[in-house]
N, C-alpha and C positions, 0 to 999 in steps of 0.2 A: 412402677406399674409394668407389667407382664404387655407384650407384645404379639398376640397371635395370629398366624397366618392359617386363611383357612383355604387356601389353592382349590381356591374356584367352589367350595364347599357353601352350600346355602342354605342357611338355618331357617328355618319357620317357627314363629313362637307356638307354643304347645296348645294355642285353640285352634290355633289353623290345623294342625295334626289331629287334632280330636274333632274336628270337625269335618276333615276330609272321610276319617274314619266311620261316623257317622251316615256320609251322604254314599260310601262305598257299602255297608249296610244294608240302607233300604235300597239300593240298587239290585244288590244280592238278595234280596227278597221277594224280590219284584220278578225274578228271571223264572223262564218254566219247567228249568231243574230244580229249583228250589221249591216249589208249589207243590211239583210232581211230589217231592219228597215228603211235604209233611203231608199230603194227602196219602202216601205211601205209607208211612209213620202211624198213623190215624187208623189205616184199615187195619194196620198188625195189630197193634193196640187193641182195635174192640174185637177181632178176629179170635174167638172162643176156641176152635177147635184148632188154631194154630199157638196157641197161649198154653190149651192143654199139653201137646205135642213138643212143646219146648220145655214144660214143667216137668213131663216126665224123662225126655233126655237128657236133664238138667241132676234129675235125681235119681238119676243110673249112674250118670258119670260121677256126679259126687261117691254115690256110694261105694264106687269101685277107685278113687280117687288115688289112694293109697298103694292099692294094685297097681294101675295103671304105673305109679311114680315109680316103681319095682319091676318093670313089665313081666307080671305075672298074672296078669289075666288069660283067664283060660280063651280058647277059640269061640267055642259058644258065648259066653261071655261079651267079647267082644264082637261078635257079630251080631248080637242082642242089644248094644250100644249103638251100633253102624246103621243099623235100621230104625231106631229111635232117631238118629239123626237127620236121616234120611227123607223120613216122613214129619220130620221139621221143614226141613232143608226144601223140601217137595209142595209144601203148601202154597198156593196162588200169591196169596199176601206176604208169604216171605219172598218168593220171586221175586215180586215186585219191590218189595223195601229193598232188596239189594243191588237190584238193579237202580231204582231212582238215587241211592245211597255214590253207586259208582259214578252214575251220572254229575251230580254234586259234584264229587271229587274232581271230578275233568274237569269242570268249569271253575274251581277251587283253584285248580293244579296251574291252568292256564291263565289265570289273573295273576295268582303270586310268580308265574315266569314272565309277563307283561310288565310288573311291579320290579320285579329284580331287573328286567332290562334298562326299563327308563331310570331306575335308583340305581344304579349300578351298583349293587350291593344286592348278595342271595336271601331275596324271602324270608325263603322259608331256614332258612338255616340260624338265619337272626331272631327269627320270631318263636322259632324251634325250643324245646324243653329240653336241658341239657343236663347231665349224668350229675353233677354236681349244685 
């Protein structure tokens, strides 16, 4: 029978993990970055004339997709995208979804570096999606 040392390493069985996981969850959902965001989410969503505004820069840029991949779109062209974009980009509701979206991130950003400190192991790096 095998002998391992685990130098000072401390395992938890896998419901304390999935439960800690769990109580880290509703915690995160509870915070007023996380609120702000779905109610952020919510306005874009039913937000009609920012829905429009997206569908049609959506379907300029596809249409020119192929252009674009060759950069041979013309000036007009492209500046008939920019402006589509623009008046996406410009809409009250998408401000806001991006702004609460960032916000999220921060408090995202700053638990998983809280996390990697006291685990002494990088977060996000381990949790991360990797090329392979």
């Amino acid at each position: 029978m095998n002998d391992f040392a685990l130098n000072e390493l401390e395992l938890a069985p896998p419901e304390v993990v999935n439960q800690s996981a769990r109580d880290f969850a509703v915690a995160l959902v509870e915070t007023p970055q996380f609120k702000t965001f779905e109610a952020a989410t919510d306005r874009l969503n039913n937000d009609l004339i920012a829905q429009r505004a997206m569908e049609a820069y959506q379907t300029k840029q596809e249409s020119l997709q192929t252009m674009l991949m060759l950069n041979a779109v013309s000036a007009e062209e492209r500046a008939d995208l920019e402006q589509l974009r623009m008046a996406f980009m410009n809409q009250p509701s998408v401000v806001m979804y991006f702004q609460a979206q960032a916000d999220l991130m921060a408090i995202c950003q700053a638990s998983a570096d809280w996390l990697s400190e006291a685990i002494g192991l990088n977060f996000a790096a381990a949790c991360g999606s990797g090329c392979c």
